[in-house]
SEPAFI-106949 format. One record per atom (N, C-alpha, C, O): residue in three letters; x, y, z. Coordinates in pm, whole numbers, padded with zeros to 5 digits, always signed. Each point is the difference from the previous one (the first is absolute). Example, Ala and Ser with C-alpha at 12.3 -4.5 7.8 and 13.67 -1.06 7.14 Angstrom:
REM residues 2
ala+01319-00569+00780;ala-00089+00119+00000;ala+00090+00120+00000;ala+00104-00002+00066;ser-00139+00107-00138;ser+00082+00119+00006;ser-00077+00109+00073;ser+00051+00111+00017;
REM end
This chain:
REM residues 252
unk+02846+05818+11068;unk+00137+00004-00050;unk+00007+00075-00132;unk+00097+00069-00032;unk-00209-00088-00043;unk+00019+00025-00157;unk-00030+00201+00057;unk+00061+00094-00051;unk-00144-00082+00140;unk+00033+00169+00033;unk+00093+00034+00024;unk+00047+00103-00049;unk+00021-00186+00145;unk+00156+00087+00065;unk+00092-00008-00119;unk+00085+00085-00026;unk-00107-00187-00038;unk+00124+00032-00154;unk-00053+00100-00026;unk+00042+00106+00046;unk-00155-00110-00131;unk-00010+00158-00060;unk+00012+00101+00075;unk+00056+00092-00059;unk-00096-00057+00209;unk+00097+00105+00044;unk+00150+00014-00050;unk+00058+00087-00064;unk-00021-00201+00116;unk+00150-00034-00019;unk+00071+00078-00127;unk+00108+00058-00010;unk-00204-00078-00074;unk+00047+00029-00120;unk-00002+00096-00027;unk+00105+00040-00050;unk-00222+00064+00065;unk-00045+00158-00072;unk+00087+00051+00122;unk+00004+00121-00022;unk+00068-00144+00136;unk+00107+00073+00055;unk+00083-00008-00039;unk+00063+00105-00012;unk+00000-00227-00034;unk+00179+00011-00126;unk-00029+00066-00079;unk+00082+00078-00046;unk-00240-00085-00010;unk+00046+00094-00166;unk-00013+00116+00021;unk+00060+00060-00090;unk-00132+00045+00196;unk-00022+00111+00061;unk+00185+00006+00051;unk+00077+00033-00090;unk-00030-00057+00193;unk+00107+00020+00017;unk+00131-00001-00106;unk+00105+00054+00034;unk-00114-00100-00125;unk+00067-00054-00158;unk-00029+00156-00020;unk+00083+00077+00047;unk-00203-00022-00120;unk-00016+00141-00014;unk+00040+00091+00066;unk+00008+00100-00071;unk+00043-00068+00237;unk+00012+00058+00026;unk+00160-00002-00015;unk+00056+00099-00046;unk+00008-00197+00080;unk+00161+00001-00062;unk+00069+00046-00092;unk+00114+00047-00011;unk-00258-00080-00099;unk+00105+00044-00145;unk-00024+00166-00003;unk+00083+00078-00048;unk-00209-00039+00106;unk-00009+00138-00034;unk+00102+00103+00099;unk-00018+00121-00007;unk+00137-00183+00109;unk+00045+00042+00073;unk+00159-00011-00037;unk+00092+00055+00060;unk-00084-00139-00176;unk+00134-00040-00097;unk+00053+00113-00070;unk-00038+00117+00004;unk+00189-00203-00107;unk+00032+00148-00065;unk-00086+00032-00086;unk-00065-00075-00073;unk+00063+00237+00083;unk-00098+00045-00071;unk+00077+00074-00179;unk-00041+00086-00078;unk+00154-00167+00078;unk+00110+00046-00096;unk-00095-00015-00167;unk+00019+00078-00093;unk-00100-00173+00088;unk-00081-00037-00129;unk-00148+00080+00048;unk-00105-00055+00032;unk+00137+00203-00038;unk-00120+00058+00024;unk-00081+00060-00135;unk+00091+00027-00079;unk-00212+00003+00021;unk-00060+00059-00047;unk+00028+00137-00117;unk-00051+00021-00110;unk+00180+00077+00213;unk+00041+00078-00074;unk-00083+00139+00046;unk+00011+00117-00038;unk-00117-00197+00157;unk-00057+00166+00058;unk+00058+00011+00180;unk-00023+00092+00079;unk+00075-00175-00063;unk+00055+00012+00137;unk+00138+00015+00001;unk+00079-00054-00078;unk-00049+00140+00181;unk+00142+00077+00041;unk+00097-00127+00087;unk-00038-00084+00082;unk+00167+00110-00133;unk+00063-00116+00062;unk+00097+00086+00098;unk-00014+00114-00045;unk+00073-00107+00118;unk+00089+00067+00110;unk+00128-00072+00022;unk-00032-00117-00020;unk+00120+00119+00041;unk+00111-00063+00020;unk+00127+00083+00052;unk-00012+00123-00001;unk+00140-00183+00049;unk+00118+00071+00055;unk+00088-00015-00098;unk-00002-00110-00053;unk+00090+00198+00007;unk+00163-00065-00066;unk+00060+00154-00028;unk-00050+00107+00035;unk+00157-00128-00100;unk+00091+00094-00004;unk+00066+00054-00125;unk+00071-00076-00065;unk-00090+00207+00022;unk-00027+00110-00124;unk+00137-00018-00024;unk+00072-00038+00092;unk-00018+00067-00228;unk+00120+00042-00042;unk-00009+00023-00092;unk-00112-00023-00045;unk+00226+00089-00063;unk+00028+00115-00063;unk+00084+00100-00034;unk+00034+00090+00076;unk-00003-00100-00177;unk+00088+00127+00009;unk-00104+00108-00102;unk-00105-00020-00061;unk+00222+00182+00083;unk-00070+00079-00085;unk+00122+00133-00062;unk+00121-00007+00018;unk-00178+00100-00077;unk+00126+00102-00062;unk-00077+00141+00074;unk-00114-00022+00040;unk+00163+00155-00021;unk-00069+00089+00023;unk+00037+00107-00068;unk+00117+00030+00025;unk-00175+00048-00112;unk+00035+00091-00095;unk-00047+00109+00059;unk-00090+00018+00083;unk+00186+00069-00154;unk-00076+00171+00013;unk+00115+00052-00062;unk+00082-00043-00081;unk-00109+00206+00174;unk+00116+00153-00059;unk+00065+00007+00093;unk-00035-00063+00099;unk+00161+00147-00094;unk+00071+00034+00098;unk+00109+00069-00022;unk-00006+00032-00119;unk+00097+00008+00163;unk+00091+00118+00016;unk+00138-00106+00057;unk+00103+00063+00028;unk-00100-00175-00016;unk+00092-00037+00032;unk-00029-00217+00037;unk-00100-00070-00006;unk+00210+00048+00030;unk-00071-00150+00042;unk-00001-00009+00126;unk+00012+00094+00079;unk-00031-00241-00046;unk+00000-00051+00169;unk+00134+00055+00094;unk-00022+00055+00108;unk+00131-00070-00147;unk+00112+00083+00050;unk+00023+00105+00007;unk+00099+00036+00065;unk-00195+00071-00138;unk+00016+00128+00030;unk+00032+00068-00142;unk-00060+00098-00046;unk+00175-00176-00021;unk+00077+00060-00110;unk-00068-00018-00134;unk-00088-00085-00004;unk+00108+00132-00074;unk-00116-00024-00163;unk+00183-00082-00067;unk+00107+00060+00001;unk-00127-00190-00046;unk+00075-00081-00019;unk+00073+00042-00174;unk+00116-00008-00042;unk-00248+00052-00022;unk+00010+00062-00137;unk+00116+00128-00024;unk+00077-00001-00097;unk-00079+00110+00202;unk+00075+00082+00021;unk+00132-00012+00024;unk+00049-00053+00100;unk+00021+00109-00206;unk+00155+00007+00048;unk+00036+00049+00110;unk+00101-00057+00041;unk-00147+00158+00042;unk+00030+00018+00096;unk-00158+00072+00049;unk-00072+00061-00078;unk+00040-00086+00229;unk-00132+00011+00032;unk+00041+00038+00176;unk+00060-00065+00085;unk-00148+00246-00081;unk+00066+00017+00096;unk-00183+00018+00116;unk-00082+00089-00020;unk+00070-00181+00112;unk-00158+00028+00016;unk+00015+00092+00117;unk-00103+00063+00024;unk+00202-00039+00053;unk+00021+00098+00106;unk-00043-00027+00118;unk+00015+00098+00073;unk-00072-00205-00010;unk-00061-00068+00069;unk+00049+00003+00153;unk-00067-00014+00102;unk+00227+00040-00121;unk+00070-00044+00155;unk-00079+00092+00081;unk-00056-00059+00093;unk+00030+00197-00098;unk-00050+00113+00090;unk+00095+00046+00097;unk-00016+00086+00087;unk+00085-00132-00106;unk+00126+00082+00130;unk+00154+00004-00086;unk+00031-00014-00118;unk+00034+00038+00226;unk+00147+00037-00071;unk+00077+00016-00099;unk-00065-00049-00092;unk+00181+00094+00042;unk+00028+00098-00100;unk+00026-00104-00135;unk+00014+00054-00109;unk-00009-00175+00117;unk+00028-00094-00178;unk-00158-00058-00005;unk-00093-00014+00079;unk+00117-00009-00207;unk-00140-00059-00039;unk+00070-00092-00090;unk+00119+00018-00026;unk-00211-00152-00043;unk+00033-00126-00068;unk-00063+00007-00106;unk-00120+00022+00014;unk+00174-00036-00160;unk-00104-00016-00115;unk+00088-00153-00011;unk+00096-00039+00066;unk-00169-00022-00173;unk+00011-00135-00029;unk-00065-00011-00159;unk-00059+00096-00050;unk+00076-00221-00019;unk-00050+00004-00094;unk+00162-00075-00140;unk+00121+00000+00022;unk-00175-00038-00116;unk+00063-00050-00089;unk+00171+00028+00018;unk+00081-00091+00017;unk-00047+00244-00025;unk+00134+00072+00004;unk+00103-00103+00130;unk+00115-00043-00004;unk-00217+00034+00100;unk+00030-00069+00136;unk-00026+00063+00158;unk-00118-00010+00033;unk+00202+00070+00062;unk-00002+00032+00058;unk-00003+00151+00005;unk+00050+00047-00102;unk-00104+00064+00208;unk+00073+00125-00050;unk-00083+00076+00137;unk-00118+00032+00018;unk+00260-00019+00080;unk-00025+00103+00134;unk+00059+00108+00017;unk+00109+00011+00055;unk-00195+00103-00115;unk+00045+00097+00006;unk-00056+00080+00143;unk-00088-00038+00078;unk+00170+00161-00075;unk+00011+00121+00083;unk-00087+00105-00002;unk+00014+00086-00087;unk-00101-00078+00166;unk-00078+00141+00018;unk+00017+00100+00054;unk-00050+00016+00111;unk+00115+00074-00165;unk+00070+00161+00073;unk-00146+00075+00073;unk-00091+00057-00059;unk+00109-00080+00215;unk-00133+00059+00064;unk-00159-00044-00011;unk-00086+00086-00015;unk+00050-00247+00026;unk-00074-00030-00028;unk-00091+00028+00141;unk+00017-00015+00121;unk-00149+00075-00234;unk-00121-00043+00102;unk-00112-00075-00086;unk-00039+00011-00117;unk+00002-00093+00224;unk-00126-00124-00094;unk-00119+00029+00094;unk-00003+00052+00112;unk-00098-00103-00195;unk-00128+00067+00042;unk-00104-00117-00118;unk+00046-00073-00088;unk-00192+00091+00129;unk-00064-00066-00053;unk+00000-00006-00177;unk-00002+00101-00069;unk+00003-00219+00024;unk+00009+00015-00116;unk-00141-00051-00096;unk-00104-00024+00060;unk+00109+00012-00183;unk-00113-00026-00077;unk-00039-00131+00030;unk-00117-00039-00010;unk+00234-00049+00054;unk-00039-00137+00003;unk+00067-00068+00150;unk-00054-00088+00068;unk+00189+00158-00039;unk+00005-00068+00148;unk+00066+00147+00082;unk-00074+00086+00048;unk+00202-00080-00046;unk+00082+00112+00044;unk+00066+00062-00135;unk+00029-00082-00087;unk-00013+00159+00073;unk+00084+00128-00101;unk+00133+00107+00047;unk+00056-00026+00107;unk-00026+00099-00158;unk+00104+00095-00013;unk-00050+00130-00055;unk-00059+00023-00106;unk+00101+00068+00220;unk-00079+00119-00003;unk+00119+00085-00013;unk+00073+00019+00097;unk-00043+00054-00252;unk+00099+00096-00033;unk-00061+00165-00018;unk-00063+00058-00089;unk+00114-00022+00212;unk-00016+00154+00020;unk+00142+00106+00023;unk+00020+00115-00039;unk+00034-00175+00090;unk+00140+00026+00057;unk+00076+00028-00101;unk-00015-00067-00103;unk+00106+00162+00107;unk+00112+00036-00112;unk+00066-00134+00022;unk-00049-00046+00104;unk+00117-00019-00143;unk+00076-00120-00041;unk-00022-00128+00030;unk+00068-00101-00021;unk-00163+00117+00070;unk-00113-00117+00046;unk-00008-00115-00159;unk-00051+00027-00109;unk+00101-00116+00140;unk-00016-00086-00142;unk+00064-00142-00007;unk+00072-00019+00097;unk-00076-00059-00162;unk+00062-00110-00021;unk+00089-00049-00131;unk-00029+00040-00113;unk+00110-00104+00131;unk+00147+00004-00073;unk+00006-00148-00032;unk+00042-00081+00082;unk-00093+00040-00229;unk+00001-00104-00028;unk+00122-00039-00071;unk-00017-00102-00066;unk+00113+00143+00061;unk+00123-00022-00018;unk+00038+00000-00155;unk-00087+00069-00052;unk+00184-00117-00055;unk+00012+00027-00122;unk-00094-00008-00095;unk-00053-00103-00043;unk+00022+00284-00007;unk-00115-00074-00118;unk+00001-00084-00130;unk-00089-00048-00070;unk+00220+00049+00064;unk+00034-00112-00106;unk-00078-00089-00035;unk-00052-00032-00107;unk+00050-00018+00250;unk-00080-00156+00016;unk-00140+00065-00091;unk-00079-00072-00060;unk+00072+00184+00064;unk-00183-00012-00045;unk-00014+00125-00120;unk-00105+00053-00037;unk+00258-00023-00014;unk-00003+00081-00101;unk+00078-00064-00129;unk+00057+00075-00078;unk-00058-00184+00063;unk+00116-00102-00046;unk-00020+00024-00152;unk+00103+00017-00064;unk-00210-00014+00004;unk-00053+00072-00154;unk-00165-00140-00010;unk-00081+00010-00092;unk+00071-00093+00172;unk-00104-00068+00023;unk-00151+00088+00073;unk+00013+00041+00115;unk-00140-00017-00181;unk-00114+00016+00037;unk+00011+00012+00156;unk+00053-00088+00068;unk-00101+00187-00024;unk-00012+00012+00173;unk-00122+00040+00036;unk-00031+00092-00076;unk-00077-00120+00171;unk-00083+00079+00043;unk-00056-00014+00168;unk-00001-00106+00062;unk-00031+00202-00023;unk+00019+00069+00143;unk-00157-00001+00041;unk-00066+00097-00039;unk+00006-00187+00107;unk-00128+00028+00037;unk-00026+00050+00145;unk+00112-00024+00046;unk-00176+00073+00051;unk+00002+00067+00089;unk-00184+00061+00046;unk-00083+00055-00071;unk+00079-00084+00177;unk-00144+00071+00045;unk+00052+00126+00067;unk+00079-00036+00087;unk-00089+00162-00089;unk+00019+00149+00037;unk-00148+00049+00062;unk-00109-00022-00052;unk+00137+00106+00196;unk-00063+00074+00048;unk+00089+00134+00046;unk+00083+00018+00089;unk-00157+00091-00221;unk+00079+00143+00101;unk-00130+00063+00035;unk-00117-00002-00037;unk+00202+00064+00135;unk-00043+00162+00115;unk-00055+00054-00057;unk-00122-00003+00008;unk+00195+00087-00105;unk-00059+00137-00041;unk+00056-00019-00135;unk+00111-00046-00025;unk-00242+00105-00103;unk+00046-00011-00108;unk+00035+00153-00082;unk+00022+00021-00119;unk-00028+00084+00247;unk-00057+00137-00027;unk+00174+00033+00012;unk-00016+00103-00066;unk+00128-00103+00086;unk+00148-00008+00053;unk+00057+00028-00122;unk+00016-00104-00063;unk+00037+00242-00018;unk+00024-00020-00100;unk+00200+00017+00032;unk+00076+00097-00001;unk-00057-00252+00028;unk+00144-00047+00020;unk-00037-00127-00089;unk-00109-00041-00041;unk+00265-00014+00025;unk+00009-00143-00092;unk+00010-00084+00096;unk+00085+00034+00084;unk-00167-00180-00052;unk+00053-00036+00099;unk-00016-00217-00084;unk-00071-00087-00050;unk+00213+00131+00103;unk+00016-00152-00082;unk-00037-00106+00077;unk-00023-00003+00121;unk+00016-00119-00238;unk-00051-00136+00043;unk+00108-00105-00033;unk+00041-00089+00074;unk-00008+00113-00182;unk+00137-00111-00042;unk+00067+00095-00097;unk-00046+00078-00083;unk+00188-00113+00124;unk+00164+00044-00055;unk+00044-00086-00057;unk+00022-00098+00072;unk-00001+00088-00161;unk+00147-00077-00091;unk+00074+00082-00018;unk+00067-00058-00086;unk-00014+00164+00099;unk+00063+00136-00071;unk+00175-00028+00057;unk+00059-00106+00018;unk-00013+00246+00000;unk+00155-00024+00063;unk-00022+00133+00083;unk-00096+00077-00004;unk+00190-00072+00067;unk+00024+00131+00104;unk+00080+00130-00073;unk-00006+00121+00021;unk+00102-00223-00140;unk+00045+00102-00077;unk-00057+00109-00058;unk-00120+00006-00026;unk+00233+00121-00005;unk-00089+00060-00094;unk+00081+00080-00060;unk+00098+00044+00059;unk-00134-00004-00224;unk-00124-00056-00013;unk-00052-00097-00041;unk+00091-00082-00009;unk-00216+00019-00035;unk-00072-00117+00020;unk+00096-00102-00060;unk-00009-00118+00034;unk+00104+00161-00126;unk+00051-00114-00040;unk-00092-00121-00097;unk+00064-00099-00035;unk-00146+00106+00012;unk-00049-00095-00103;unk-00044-00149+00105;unk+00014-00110-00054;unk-00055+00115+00170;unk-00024-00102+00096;unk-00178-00006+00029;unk-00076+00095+00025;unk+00044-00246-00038;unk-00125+00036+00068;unk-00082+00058-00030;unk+00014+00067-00102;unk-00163-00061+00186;unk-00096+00025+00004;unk-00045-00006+00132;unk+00039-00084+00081;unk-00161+00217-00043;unk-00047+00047+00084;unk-00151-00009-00012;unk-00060+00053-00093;unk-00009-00136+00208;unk-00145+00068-00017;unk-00013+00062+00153;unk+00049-00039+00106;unk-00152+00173-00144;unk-00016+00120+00123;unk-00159+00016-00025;unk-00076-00023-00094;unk+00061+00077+00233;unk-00156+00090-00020;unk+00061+00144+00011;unk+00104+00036+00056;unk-00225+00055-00148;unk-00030+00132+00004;unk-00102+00014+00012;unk-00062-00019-00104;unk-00038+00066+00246;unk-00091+00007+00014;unk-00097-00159+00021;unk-00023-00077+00094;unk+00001+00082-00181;unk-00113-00183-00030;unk+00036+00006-00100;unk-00051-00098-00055;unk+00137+00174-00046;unk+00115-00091-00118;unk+00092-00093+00022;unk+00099+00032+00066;unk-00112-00157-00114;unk+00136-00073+00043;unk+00057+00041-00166;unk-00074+00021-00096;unk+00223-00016+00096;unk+00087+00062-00126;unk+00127-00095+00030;unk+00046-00041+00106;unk+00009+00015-00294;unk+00141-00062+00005;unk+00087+00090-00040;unk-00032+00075-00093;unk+00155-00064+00153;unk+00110+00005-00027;unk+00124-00090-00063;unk+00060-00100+00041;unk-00047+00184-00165;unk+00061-00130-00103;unk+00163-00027-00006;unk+00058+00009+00109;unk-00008-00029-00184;unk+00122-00035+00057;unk+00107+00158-00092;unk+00116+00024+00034;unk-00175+00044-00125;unk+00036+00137+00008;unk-00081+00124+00049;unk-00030+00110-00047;unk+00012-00174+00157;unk-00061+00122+00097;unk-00170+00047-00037;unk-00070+00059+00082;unk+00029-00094-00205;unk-00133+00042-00038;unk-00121-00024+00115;unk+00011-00099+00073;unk-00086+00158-00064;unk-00086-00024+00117;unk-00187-00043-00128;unk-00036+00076-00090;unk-00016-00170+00117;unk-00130-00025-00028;unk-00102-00018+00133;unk+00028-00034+00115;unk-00147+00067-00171;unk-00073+00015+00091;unk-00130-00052-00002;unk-00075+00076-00062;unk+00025-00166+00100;unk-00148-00107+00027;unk-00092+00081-00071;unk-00029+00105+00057;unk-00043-00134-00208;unk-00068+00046+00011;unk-00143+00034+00012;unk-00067+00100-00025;unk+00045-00210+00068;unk-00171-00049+00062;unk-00015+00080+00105;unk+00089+00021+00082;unk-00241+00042-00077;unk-00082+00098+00057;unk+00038-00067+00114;unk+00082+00065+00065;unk-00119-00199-00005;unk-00017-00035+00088;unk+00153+00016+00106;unk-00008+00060+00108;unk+00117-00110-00145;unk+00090+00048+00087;unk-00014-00100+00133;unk-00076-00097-00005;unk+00161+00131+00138;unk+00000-00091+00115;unk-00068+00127+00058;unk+00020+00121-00015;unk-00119-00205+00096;unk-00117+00049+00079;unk+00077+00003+00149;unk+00094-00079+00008;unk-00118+00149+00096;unk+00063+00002+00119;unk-00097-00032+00114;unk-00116+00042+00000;unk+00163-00113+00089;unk-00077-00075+00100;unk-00039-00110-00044;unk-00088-00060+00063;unk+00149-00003-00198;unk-00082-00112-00010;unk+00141-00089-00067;unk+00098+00049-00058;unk-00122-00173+00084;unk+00049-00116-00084;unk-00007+00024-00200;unk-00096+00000-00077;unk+00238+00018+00054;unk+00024-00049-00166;unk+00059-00081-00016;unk+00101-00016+00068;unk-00138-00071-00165;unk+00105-00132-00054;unk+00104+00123-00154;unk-00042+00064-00097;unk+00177-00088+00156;unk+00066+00044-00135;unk+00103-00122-00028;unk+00060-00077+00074;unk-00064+00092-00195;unk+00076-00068-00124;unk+00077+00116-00067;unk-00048+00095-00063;unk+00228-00133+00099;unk+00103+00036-00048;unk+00078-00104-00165;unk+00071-00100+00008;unk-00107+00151-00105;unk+00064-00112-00132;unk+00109+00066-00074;unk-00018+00087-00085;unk+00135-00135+00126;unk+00110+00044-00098;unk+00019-00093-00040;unk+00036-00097+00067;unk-00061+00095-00229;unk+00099-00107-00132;unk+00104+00103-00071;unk-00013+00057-00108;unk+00109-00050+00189;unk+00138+00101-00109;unk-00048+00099-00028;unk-00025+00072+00097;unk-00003-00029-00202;unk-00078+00151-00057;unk-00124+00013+00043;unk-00045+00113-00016;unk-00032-00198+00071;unk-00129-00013+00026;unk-00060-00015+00112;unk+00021-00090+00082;unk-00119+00200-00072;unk-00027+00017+00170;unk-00143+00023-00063;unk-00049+00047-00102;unk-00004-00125+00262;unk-00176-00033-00003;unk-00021+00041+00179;unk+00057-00056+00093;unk-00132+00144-00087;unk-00043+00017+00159;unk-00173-00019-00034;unk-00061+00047-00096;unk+00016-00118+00191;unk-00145-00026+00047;unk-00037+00012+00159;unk+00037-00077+00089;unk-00126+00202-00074;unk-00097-00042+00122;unk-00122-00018+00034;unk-00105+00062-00014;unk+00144-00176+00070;unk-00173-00130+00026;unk-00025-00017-00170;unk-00076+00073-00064;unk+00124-00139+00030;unk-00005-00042-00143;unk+00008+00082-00069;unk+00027-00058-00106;unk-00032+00210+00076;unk-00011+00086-00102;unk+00096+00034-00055;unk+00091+00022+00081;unk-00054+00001-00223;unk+00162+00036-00060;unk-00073+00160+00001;unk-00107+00052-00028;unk+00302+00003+00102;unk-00042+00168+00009;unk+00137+00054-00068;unk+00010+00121-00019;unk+00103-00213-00019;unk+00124+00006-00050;unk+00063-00110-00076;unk+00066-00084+00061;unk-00081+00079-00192;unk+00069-00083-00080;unk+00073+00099-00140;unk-00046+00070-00090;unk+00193-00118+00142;unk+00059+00059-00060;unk+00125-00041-00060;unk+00040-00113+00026;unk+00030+00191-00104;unk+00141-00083-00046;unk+00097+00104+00000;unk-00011+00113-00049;unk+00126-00171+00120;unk+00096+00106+00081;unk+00137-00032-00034;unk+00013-00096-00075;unk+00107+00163+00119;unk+00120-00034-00042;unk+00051-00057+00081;unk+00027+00039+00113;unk-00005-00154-00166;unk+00068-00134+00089;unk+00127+00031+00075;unk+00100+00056-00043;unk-00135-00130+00228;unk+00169+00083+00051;unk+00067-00139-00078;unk-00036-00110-00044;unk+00201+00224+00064;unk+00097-00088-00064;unk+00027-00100+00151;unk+00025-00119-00021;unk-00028+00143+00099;unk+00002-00031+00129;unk-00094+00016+00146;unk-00096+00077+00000;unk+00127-00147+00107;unk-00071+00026+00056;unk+00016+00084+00129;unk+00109+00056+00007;unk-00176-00039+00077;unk+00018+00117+00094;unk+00088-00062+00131;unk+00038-00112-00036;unk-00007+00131+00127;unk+00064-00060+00138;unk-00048-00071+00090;unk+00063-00064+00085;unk-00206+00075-00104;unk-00094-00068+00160;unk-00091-00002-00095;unk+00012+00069-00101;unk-00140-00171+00127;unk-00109-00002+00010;unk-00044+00040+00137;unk+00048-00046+00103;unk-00179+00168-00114;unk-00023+00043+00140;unk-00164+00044-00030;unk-00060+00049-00096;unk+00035-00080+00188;unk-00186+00024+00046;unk-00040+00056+00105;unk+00035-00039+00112;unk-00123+00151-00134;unk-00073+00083+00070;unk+00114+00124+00048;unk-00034+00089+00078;unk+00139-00096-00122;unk+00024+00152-00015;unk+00127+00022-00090;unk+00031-00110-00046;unk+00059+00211+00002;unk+00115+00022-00118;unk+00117-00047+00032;unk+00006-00013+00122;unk+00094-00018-00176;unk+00089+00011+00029;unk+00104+00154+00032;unk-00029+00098-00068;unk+00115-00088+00144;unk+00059+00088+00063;unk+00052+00056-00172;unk+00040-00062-00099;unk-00069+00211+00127;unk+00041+00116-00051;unk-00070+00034-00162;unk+00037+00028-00114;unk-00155-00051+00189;unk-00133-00008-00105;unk-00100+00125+00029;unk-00014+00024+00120;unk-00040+00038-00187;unk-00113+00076+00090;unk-00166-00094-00019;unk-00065-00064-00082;unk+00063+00109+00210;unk-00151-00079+00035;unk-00022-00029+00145;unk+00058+00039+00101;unk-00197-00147-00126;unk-00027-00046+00182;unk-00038-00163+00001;unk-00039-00067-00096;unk+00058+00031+00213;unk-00085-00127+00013;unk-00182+00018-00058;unk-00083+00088-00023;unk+00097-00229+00021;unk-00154-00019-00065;unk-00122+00027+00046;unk-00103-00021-00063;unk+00112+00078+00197;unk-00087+00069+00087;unk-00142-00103-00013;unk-00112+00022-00047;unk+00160-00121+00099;unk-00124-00116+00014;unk+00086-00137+00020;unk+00110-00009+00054;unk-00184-00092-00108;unk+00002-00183+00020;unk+00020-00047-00130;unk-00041+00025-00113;unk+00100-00086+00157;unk+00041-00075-00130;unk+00000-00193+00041;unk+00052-00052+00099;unk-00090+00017-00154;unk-00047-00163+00055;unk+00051-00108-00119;unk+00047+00034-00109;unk-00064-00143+00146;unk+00009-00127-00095;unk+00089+00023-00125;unk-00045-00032-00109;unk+00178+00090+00120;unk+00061+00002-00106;unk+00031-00108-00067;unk+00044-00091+00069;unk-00057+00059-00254;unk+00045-00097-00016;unk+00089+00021-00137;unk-00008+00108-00058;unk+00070-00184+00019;unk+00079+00049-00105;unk+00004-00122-00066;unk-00010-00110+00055;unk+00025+00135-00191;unk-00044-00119-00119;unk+00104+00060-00106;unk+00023+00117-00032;unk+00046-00276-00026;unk+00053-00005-00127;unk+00060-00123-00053;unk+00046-00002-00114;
REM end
C-alpha cells in the first residue's frame, strides 16, 4: 500500500507540472513572444505639396481656374471671389501639366473672364499659370493675359503680358512695352511656371521662380473691358499664345 501511495503521489505532482506549464503564460520572463487577436485604431493627418486641394480647386485663390472638364466650350474657376463660368471662344483641350488644359493657337481662341474690375480694383493682383509653347523662334506677339480695352487709343487701361519669341513682355497702361530680362526666357516644348504681379505702379514677372521684370509703371486710371487669356482682345495686333496654358490661378 505504502508503494501504490507513492506512485499515487509522484503522478499528481508530475501531472500538477504539466498543467501549470500549459497555463497563462501572461507572467512570462520577458524572452518569450506573446501572440494575440484585437483590433487597431487611430487616427492620422497627411501632409505634403500640391497645386490645388481634394476638390480640385486651391481654396486660397480668389479665383482658381484648374481646366480639368476636357470637353466643351465653359470652364469653372472657384475660389474666395466665389463662383465664375466663363466662355471659351473655340476651345480645344488636350493634355495638360497636371490633368487636361487649353490649347490656344487659333486667332480668337480664348477665354473671357468677364469684368476686370473685379481684379483691377487698385488691390495687389497676381496671375500664376504653367505655359507650354510651340515655337519660340515666331517673331509675332502672342498673348497670354489682357486686361487692356478694345479702344483706341489705349486710353490709359490695363495691362498686357505677351511673348516675343521666348520673351514674355508687359504692356503698361500707356502703351509702353517692357521686356523679360533674364537670359533664360520661356523655353519651348517644355513646361514654365509664370508669375504675373501687379501692385498699381508695380509689376513683377517671374519664370520658374526667376525675376526677369520688376518694374514701376504708370498706373491705369482704369481698367480695360474683359479679362481674357490665351489670346487679345478684338482690334489689337497680335496672336494667340501658340501653346497651353494650365492651372490658372489668381490671387488678391
Amino acid at each position: 500500500m505504502k508503494k501504490t501511495g507513492l506512485v499515487l503521489s509522484s503522478l499528481f505532482f508530475i501531472f500538477v507540472l504539466i498543467v501549470s506549464s500549459c497555463g497563462d503564460d501572461s507572467t512570462d520572463d520577458g524572452n518569450n513572444t506573446g501572440t494575440g487577436t484585437g483590433t487597431s485604431t487611430g487616427t492620422g493627418t497627411g501632409t505634403g505639396t500640391g497645386t490645388s486641394t481634394g476638390t480640385g480647386y486651391d481654396s486660397d485663390c480668389y479665383a482658381h481656374f484648374p481646366f480639368d472638364e476636357g470637353t466643351g466650350n465653359m470652364t469653372m474657376g472657384k475660389g474666395t471671389g466665389g463662383e465664375f463660368e466663363c466662355s471659351i471662344s473655340m476651345p480645344t483641350w488636350t493634355e495638360g501639366h497636371f490633368n487636361y488644359a487649353l490649347e490656344f493657337k487659333k486667332q480668337g481662341n480664348r477665354i473671357e473672364i468677364g469684368d476686370p474690375d473685379e481684379f483691377n480694383d487698385g488691390k495687389p493682383v497676381r496671375f500664376t499659370f504653367w505655359l507650354y509653347v510651340y515655337d519660340t523662334s515666331l517673331p509675332q506677339y502672342h498673348y497670354l493675359i489682357d486686361t487692356y480695352t478694345n479702344d483706341s487709343p489705349y486710353a490709359n487701361c490695363g495691362y498686357i503680358l505677351r511673348l516675343y519669341g521666348s520673351k514674355i513682355s508687359v504692356v503698361t497702361a500707356n502703351g509702353e512695352v517692357f521686356y523679360y530680362g533674364s537670359e533664360k526666357g520661356v523655353m519651348e516644348n517644355q513646361w514654365s511656371f509664370i508669375e504675373f504681379n501687379l501692385d498699381n505702379d508695380h509689376v513683377v514677372v517671374k519664370v520658374d521662380g526667376e525675376i526677369g521684370l520688376d518694374i514701376t509703371v504708370v498706373k491705369p486710371s482704369k481698367s480695360g473691358k474683359k479679362l481674357v487669356v490665351g489670346d487679345k482682345l478684338d482690334g489689337q495686333d497680335g496672336y494667340s499664345t501658340n501653346g497651353i496654358i494650365d492651372d490658372l490661378k489668381i490671387y488678391k
